[in-house]
Backbone as numpy.savetxt, mean C-alpha at the origin, in Angstrom:
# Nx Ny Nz CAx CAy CAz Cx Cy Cz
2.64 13.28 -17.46 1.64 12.28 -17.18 0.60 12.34 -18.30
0.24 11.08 -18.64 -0.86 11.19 -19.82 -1.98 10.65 -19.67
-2.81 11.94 -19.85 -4.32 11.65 -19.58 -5.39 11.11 -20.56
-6.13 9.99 -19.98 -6.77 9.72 -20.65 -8.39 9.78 -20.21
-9.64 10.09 -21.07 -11.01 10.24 -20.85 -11.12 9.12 -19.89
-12.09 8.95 -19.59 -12.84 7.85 -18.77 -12.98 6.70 -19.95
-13.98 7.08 -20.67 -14.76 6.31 -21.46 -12.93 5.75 -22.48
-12.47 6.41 -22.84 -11.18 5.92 -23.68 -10.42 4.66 -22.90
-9.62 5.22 -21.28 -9.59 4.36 -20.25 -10.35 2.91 -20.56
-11.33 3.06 -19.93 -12.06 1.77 -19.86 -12.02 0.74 -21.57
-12.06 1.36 -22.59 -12.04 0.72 -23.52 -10.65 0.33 -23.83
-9.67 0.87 -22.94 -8.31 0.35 -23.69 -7.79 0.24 -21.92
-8.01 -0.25 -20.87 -7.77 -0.42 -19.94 -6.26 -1.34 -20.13
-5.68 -2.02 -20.58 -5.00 -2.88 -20.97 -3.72 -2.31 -21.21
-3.90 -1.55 -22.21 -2.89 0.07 -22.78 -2.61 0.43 -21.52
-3.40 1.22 -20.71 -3.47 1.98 -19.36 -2.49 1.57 -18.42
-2.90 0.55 -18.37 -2.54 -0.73 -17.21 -0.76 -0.48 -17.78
-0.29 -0.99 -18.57 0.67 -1.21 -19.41 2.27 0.12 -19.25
0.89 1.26 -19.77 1.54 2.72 -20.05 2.02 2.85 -18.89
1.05 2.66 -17.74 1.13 3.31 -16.03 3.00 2.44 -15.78
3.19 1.05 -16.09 4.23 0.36 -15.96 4.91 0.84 -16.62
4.92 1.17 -17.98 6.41 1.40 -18.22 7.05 2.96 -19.03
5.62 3.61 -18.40 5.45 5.35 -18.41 5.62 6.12 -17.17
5.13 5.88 -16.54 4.31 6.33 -15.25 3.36 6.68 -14.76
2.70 7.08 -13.77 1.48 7.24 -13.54 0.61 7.95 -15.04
-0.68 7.51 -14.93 -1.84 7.75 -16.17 -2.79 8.32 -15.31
-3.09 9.49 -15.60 -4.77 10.62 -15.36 -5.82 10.03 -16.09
-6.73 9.76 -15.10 -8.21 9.39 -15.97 -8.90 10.98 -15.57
-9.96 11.04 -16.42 -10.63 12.66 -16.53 -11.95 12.03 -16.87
-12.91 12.47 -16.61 -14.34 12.55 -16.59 -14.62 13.74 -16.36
-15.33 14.22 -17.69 -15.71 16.10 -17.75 -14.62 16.88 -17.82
-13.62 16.61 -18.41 -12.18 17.38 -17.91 -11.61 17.47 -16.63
-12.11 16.71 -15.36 -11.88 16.83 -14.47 -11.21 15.18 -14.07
-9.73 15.48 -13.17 -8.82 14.37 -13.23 -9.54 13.72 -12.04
-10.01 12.28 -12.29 -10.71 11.79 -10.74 -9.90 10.75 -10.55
-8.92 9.94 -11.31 -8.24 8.77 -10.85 -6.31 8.79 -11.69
-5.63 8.27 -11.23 -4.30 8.38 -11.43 -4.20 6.62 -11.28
-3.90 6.02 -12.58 -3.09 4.75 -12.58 -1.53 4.70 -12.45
-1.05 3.74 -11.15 0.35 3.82 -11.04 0.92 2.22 -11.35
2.18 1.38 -11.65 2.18 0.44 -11.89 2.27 0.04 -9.67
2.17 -1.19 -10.07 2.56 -1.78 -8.19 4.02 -1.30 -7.88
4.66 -1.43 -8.60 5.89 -1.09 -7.97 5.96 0.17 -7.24
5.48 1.35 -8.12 5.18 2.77 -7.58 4.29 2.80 -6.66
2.88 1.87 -6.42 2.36 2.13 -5.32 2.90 1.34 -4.21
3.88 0.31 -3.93 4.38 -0.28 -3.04 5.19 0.94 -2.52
6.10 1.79 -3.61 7.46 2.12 -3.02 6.61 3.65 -2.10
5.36 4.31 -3.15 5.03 5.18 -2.51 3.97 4.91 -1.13
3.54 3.67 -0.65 2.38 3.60 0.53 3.73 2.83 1.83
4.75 2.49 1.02 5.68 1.82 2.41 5.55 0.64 2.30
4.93 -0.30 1.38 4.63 -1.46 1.49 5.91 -2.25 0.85
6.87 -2.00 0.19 8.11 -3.17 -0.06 8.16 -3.82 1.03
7.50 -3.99 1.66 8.73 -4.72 3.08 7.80 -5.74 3.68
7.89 -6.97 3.89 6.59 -7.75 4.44 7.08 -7.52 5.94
5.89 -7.85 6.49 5.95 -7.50 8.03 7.20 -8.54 8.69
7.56 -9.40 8.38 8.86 -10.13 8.59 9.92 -9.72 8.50
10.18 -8.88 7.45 11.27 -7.91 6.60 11.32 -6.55 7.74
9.95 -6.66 8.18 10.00 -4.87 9.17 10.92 -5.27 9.99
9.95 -6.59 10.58 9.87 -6.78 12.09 11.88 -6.72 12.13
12.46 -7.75 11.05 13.90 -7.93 10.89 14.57 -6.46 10.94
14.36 -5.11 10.75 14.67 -4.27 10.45 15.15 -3.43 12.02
14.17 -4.06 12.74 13.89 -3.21 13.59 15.53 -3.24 14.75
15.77 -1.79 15.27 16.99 -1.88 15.95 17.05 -3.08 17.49
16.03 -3.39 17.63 15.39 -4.68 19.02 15.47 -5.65 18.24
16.31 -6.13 16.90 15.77 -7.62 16.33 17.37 -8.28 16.35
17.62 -9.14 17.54 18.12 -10.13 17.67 18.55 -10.10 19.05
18.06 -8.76 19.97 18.22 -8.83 21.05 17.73 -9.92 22.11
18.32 -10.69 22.84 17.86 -11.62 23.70 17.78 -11.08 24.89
18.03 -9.84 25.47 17.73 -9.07 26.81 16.43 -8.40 26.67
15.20 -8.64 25.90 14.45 -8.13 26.11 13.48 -9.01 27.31
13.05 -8.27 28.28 11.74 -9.16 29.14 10.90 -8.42 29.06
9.88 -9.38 28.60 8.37 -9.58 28.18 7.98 -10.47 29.26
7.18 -9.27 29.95 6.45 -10.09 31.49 4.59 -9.98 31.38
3.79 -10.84 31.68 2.58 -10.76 31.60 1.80 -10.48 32.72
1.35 -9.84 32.95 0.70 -8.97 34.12 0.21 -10.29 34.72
0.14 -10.13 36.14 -0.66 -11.74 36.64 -1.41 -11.66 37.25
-1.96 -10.55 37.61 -3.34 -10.20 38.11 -4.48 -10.99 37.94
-5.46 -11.40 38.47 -6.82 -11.90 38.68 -7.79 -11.54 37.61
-8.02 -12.24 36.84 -9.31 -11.24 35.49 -10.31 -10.74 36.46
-10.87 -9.83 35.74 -11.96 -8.99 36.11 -13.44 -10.00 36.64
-14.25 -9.44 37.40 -15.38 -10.60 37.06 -16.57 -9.67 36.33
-17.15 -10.63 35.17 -17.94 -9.85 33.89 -19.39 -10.29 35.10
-20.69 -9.68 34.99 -22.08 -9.78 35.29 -22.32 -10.30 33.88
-22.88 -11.28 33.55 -23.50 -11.47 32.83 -25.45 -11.59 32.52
């Protein structure tokens, strides 16, 4: 992984941006100390779980095309609020 200063970062953010895509993740350092890691999207999609739009989940799921599911709505009386 290749680290770059803060102050270097920000002036070549572009590079960064770039490297993180087709390097891999980039260390930013302020004081010698690593405070931020640039990843391209692809790496942060594949690493937070996010490839998948919630359509794509929902399709995934072992209940998706079942027609025996019942979904019943409670029919009880609402509460009465004091206002």
């Amino acid at each position: 992984m290749h680290a770059w200063q803060m102050q270097e970062a920000k002036a070549r953010l572009s590079e960064v941006v770039k490297c993180a895509e087709s390097e891999g993740p980039q260390n930013i350092t302020l004081h010698g100390q690593s405070v931020a890691v640039v990843v391209s999207r692809a790496m942060f999609d594949r690493l937070s779980g996010n490839e998948y739009s919630l359509l794509e989940f929902m399709r995934r799921s072992p209940l998706y095309g079942s027609d025996d599911i019942i979904l019943e709505r409670n029919a009880s009386a609402t509460r009465e609020v004091s206002l």
